[in-house]
N, C-alpha and C positions, 0 to 999 in steps of 0.2 A: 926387475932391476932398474928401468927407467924411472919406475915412480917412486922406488927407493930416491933414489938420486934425487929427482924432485922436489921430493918431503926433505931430503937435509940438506937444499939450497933455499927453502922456503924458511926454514927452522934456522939459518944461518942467518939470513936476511933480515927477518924478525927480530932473531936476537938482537943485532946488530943497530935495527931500528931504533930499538926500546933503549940502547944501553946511549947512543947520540941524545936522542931524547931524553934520558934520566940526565945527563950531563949536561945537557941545555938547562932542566929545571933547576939543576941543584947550583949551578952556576949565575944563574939571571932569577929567579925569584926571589924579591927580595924578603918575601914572609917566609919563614920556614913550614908551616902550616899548609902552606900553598904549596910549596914544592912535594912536601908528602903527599896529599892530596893526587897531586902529578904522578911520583912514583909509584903509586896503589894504581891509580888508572890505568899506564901503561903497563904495566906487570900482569896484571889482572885480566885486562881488555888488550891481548899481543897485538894485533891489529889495529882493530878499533880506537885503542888508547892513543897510540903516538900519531893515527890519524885525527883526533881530536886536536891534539897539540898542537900539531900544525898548523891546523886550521883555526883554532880559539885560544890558543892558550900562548902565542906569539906576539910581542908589542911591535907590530912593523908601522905605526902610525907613527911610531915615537923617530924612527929612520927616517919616512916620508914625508914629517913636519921639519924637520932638519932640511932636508934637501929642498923642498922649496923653498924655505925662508930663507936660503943662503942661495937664493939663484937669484933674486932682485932686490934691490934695493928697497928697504920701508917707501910706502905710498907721503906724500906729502899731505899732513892731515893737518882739524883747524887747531889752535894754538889756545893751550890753556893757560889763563893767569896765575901768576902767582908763581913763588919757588916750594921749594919742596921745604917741610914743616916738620919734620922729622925731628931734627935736631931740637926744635922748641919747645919738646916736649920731655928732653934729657933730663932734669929734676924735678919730674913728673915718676910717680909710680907709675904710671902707663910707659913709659919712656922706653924701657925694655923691651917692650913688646911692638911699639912705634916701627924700633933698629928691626927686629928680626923680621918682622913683614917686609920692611924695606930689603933686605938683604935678599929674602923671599922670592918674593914679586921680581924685585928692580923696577919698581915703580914708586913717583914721590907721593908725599902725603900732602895734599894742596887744601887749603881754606877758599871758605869762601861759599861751601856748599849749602842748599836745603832739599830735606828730603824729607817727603812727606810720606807717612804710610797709611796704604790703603786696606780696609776690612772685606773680607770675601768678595765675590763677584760683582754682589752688590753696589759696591764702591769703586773695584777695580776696572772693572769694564767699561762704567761709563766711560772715567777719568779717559781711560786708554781708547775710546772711540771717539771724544770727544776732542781729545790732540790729533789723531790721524783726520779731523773731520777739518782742523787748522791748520794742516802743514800744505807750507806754501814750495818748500824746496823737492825735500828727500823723504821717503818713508824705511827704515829699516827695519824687518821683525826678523827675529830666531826665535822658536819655539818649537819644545819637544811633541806638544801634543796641539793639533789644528782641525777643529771640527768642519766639517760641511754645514752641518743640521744645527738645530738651536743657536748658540749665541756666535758660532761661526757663519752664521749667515748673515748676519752684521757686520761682523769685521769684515766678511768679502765684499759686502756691499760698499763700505765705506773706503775700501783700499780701491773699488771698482770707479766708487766715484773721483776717488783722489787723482787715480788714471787718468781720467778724463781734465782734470782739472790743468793737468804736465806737471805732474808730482813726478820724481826719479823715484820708483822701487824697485827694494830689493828684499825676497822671502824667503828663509833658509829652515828646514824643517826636519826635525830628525828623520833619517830613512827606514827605520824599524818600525816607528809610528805608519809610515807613511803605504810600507809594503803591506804590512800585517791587518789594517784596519780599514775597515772598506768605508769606514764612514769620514775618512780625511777628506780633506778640502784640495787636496797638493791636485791630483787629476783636474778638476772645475778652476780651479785657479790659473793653470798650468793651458788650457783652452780659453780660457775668459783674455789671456795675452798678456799677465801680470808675469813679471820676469819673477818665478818662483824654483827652488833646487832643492834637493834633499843632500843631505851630509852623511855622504859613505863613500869610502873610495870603488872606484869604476872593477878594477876584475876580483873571477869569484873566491878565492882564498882571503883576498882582503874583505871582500864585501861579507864573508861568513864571521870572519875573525870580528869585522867593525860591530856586528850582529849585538856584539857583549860591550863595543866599547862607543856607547851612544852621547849625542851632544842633547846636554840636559840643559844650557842655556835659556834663560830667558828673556829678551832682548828687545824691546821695543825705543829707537830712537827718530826724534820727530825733530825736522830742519839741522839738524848736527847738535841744537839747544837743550831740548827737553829730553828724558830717559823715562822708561819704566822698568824694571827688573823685581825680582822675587820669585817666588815659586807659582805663580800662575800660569798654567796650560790656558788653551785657547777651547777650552772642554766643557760642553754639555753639563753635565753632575755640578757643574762649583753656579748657575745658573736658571733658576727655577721661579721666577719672579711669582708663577701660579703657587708655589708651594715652597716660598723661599726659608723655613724652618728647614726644610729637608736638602740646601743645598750643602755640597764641599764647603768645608771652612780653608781658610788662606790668608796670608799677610802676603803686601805687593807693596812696593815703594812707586813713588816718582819722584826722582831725582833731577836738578838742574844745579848749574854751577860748573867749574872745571872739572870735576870729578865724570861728567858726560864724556869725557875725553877720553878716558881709560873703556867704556863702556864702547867707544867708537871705534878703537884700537881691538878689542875684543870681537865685533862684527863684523872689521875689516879682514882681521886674522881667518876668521872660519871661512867670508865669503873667499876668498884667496884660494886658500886649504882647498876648497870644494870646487871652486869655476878659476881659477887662475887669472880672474879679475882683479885687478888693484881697483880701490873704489879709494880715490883723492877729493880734493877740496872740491874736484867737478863733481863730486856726488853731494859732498856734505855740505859743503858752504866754506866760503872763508872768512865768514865772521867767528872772531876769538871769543872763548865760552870764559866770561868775567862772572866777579865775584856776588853772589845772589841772598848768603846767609851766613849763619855762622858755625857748621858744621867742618870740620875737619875730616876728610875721606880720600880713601884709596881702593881702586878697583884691585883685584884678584884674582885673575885667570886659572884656572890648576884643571887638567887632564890627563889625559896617557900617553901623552907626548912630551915634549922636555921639560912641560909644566907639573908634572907628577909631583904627588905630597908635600904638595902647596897646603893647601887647609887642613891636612894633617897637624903640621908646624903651624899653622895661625893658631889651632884650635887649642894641640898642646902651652903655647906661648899662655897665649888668654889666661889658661887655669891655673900657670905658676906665678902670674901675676894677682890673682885675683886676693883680693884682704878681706873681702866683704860678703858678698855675694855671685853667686853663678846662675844662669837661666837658661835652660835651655829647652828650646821648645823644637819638638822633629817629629814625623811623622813615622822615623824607619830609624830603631835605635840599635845600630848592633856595631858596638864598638868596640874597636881591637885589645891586645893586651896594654899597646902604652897608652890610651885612652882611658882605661879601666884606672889604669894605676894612676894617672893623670887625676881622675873626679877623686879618687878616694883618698888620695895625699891632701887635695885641695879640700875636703870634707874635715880630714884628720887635723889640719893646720888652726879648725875651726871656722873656715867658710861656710855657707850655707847653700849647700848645693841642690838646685832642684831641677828635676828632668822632668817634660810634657809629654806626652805620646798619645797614640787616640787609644780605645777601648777596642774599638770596630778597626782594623785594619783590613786595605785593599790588596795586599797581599800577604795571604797567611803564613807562608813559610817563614819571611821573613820575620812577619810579628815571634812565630815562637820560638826564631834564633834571639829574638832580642828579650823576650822573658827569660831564658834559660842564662842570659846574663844579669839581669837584674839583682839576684844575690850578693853579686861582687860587686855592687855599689854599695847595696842596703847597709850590709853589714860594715862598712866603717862609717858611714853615717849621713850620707846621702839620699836623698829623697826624690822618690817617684810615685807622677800624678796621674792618671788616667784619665782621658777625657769621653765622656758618651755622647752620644748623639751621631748624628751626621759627621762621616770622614773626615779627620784636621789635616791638611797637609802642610802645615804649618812650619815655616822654619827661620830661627834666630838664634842667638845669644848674644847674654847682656850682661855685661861683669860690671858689678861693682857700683850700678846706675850708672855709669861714667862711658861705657864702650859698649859699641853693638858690632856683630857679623850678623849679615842680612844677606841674602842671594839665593840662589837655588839647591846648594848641596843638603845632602841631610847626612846624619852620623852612621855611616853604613860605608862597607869598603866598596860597593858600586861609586857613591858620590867621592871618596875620598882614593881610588886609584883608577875607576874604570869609566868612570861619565867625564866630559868635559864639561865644566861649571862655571857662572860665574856669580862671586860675591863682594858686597862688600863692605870693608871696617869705614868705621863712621866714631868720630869723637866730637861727642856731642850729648850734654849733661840733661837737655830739655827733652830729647827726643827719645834718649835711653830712660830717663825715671818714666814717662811716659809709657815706653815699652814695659817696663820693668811693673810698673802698676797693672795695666793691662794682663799681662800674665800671671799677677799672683790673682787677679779676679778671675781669673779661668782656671787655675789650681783651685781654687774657695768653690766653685761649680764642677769639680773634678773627684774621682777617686783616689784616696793614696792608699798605692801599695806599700803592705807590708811584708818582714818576711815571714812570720805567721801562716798569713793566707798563702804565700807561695806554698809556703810546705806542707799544706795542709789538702791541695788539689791531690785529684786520684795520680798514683803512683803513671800512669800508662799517659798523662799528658804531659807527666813531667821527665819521661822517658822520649817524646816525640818532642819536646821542647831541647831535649841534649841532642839528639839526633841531628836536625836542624841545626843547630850550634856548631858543626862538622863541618855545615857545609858555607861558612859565614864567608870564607874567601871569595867563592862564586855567586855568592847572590847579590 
């Protein structure tokens, strides 16, 4: 009789769990796809399931970035030139797209920039060793990934020596990276006396949940002046000087100009978020970042916090502007439905749309969620390139030769609702045909898929390719 009892207070409970939780998802998800997803798990998994939810499938960052931004005042940071350029660009076909970023963001569009971009590790490392080997004020790095071994023994050496010099640092490192992989720098760094933090909040429901919602940041800013951002890890693979054919491919920028601003605002934000540190002009400097080039730019923040589907809307804006051309180069291509409908309208308008991806992907699952969409571009008439060789993690777009988005997100709903990212738009005619050249000479050294060869693979890849497709929300 008692375990009667038991059994329909446990079958009561459960139920009861599952049907809060089915409510939570159908209410706050804002993909439907996701929230099914939800409901199939907890139905399925009575326990299990709504304990998943709890733990990972809850946006409490997005509460916890609220509450401390509104518990202190902004830090006083240094002072960028120039006003905001938005408007100058009103009877500009770009001009639409200007507003909605701004609107966006709530950030302005300042002149004045140059930003140079860097070729794999090759190029980018030095650059980025060579500015920390000059800074005379402040070091700032974020980065998702921080080797110990190979070309992380440099940067420690050089941030080691910067120490010594009475450089201010400050190193933020995703905590995913930092737990899971024995070969981080975060422990040697963290003994060497360099003031270094990982980015995860402190107890363990949060610390599970943040597990999914990682800072993908790439962040290097030298004396409050100089910038580097792009998709560069601080990683082993992109690094091979003995066997430099076989390294990760990459695009990295360095930027200078007031647009470093936003970039400062962005590393102030997370170090805050993480250590409850304001880092002010006593960290950065209070020399004003004046005009260096002739590039127009605006930084991008977008995360799971009040910044959510930010780049979603940059990215959609882009392609309902675009008259000409579209470029877009990503490593990890698995894009939603209003992205799909997004490339294929802009295809159908008679744009010229083309998508880069590698051949060789470093993570398979996600490669063949993003084959199993490639149909629903082809067919209205967009084109996809493959690239072979050594991994591209490569990531841009360039509409029209006229505008680039440059940063770390890639076309995957990890970078567009669950990493914190940052990128950013740049207008700028010399910098974007440049771009724009560059990537059709790596499509010309590429594969194009067709749909043919899609259809034409064995039935059982292209069943494991839908499969994966399922699971596009979580990956």
């Amino acid at each position: 009789m008692d375990t009667a009892w038991f059994e329909w207070v446990a079958l009561l409970l459960t139920g009861a769990t599952s049907l809060i939780v089915s409510g939570h998802a159908l209410l706050y998800k804002r993909e439907a796809r996701s929230a099914l997803l939800w409901l199939l798990v907890t139905w399925f998994l009575p326990v299990l399931g709504p304990v998943l939810y709890l733990l990972i499938g809850i946006n409490r960052l997005q509460r916890r970035a609220q509450r401390l931004r509104a518990a202190v005042a902004l830090p006083t940071l240094p002072p960028a030139a120039g006003e905001d350029q938005t408007e100058a660009l009103a009877d500009d076909d770009l001009g639409g797209l200007a507003r909605l970023v701004r609107e966006v963001t709530g950030q302005p569009l300042l002149a004045g920039n140059h930003i140079e971009p860097l070729l794999n590790g090759e190029q980018t490392y030095p650059a980025m060793l060579d500015a920390i080997a000059q800074a005379q004020h402040s070091i700032a790095l974020a980065t998702y990934i921080f080797d110990r071994e190979g070309i992380g023994e440099l940067f420690v050496e050089a941030l080691l020596a910067a120490q010594r010099r009475g450089v201010s640092i400050r190193i933020l490192i995703d905590d995913v990276y930092v737990r899971l992989v024995r070969g981080s720098a975060f422990k040697f760094l963290k003994a060497a006396g360099l003031p270094v933090v990982s980015f995860n909040p402190p107890v363990l429901p949060a610390r599970l949940h943040a597990a999914n919602l990682r800072n993908h940041r790439k962040l290097l800013i030298v004396d409050g002046q100089v910038g580097f951002t792009g998709g560069m890890n601080i990683h082993r693979p992109y690094w091979k000087p003995e066997q430099p054919a076989q390294a990760f491919r990459e695009l990295h920028f360095r930027v200078e100009g007031p647009v470093v601003r936003h970039m400062i605002e962005a590393f102030t934000d997370d170090w805050y978020f993480t250590t409850q540190e304001r880092l002010d002009t006593g960290f950065w400097g209070t020399n004003s970042l004046v005009p260096v080039g002739a590039a127009l730019a605006r930084g991008i923040e977008a995360g799971p916090d009040e910044m959510l589907e930010r780049l979603r809307w940059v990215f959609l804006g882009a392609l309902s502007v675009a008259r000409q051309t579209v470029r877009i180069w990503t490593p990890y291509f698995v894009p939603d439905q209003s992205l799909l409908s997004a490339l294929s309208a802009a295809a159908l308008r008679g744009v010229t749309v083309d998508i880069l991806t590698p051949v060789e992907n470093n993570h398979p699952l996600v490669q063949w969620a993003g084959r199993a969409h490639y149909w629903q571009v082809l067919e209205h008439g967009a084109r996809i390139w493959e690239r072979p060789g050594p991994f591209d993690h490569s990531k841009l777009m360039v509409v029209d030769g006229r505008w680039l988005c440059l940063g770390s997100a890639n076309w995957d709903p990890r970078s567009l609702r669950l990493n914190f990212e940052f990128n950013l738009e740049v207008y700028d005619t010399e910098l974007a045909q440049r771009m724009d050249a560059l990537f059709c000479a790596v499509c010309q050294a590429s594969i194009p898929v067709t749909a043919e060869a899609l259809q034409a693979r064995p039935l059982a890849v292209r069943l494991r390719d839908g499969a994966a497709r399922l699971l596009s929300p979580m990956l």
